[in-house]
N, C-alpha and C positions, 0 to 999 in steps of 0.2 A: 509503579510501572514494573513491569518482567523485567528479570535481571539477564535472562536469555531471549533472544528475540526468537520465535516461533518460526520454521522452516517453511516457505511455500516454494512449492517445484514450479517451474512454468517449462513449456512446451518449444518454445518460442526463444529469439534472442532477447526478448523483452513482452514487456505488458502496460498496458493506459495503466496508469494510478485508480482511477474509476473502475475497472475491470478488476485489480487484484484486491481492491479493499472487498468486492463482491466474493471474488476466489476464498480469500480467507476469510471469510465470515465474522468480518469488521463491521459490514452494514448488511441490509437486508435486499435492496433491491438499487437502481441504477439513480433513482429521482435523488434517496437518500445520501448516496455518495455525492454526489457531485452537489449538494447543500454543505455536507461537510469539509468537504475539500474547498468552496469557493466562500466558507465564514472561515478558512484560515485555522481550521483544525486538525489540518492531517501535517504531519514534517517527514521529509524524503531526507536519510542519511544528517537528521539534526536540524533544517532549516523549513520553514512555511513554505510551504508549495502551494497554490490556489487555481493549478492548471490540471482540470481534472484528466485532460489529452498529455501529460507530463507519461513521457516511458521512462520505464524503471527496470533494472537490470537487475540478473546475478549479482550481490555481494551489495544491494542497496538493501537499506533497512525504513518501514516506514509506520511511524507509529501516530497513532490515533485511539484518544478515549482509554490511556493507562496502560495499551494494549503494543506490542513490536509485530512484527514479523520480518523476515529475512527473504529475500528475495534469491532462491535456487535456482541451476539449471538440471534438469532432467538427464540422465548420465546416456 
């Protein structure tokens, strides 16, 4: 796994888990995440999440498949 989690900015005070795995080029299309997210693959801030409508915020970290990202807010 990265030992730094990779920065994604979002727009918004928040984003679906399904949408940012999409934003950060975690998966490829909408069918794909929400398979990954509901076999119990993706973890929000350390712990299994399987609700692919789960909001995620600035300063949540969410890693799937070896990979982090960081969840920013746009200044």
């Amino acid at each position: 796994m990265n030992a730094e989690p990779i920065d994604i900015e979002i727009r918004d005070d928040s984003i679906r888990l399904g949408q940012l795995l999409k934003l950060s080029n975690l998966v490829d299309d909408g069918a794909t995440a929400r398979e990954v997210i509901m076999s119990g693959e993706v973890t929000v801030n350390g712990e299994f999440d399987t609700r692919r409508g789960r909001q995620v915020r600035p300063g949540d970290v969410v890693s799937f498949a070896g990979q982090q990202v960081q969840v920013t807010a746009r200044p």
